[in-house]
C-alpha positions, -999 to +999 in steps of 0.1 A: +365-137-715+388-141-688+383-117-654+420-106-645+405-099-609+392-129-603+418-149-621+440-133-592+420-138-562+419-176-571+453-180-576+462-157-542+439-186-527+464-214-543+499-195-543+518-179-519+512-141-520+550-137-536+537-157-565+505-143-570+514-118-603+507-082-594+496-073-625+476-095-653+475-085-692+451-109-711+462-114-746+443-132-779+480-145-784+512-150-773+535-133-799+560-153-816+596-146-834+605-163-863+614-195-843+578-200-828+590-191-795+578-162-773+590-126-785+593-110-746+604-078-767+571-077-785+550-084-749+529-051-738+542-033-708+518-039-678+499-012-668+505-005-630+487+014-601+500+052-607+518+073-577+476+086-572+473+053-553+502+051-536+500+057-498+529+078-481+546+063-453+537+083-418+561+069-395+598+070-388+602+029-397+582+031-426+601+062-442+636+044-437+619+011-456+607+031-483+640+046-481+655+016-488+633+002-511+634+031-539+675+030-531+671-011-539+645-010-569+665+026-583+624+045-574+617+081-575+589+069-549+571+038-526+539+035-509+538+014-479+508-010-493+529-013-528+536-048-530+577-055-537+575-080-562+545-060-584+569-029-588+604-046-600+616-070-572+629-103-572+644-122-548+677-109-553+669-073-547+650-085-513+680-096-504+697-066-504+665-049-490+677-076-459+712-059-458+704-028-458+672-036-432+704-050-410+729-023-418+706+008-413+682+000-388+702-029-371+672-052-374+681-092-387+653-102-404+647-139-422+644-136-454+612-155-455+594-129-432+605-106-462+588-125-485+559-131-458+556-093-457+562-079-492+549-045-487+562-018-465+533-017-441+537-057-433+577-056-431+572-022-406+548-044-382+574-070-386+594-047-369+578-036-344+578-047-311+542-062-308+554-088-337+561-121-324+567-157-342+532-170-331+517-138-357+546-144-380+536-184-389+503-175-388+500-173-431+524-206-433+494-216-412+462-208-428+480-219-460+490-253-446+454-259-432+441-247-469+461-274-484+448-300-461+415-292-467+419-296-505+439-329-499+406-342-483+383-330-508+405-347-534+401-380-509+369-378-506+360-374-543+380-404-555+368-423-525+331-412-540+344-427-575+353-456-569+318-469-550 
């Protein structure tokens, strides 16, 4: 049996947090068309989190990102801990979540700090003034000290095999 949960918390531990999958369906199989390959029509929609969970936005930069994002994703509504890429995006929609950022706010923000940030919450304290580039690295960071760590391991358990 295969706990989605924890299948998720390991990979957020591996991947960056744009690749972790929002949402994970275990299946007995993968279904198949008549060529053997993967029927994506036949695939169960994913259940997602409901508008209960969602989380209204309470200030004035966090209503225009929402704004943005249900005018981007085509929305009825967005909560500001709904994670972009769980709820329809892709990197080409975050792109024009960037233009629009620019052209309605008048903030010029990387890209990468979009995907950095991929809910509304994280791209509003990316806006704000107490955001810097010292808190902004700080994931490329821990992630780059995470791999290092594993590199070592791997070092040290060959080193171990071949005493």
């Amino acid at each position: 049996a295969i706990d989605a949960a924890q299948l998720k918390q390991q990979l957020s531990r591996a991947l960056p947090e744009h690749m972790v999958p929002g949402v994970i369906v275990v299946l007995q199989a993968l279904p198949l068309n008549a060529n053997g390959k993967v029927d994506r029509k036949a695939l169960p929609q994913p259940e997602t989190p409901g508008a209960a969970t969602r989380v209204a936005p309470t200030r004035d930069i966090e209503r225009s990102i929402c704004a943005i994002w249900t005018q981007v994703l085509g929305l009825d509504d967005v909560g500001i801990h709904d994670n972009f890429f769980d709820i329809g995006g892709h990197s080409l929609l975050l792109v024009q979540v960037q233009s629009q950022i620019k052209s309605q706010l008048g903030f010029s923000v990387p890209l990468v700090d979009l995907f950095r940030h991929p809910t509304v919450a994280a791209q509003a304290h990316c806006l704000s003034p107490a955001y810097t580039e010292e808190t902004a690295m700080q994931p490329a960071r821990d992630g780059a000290r995470r791999q290092r760590e594993a590199m070592l391991r791997r070092k040290k358990a060959a080193e171990g095999m071949h005493r």
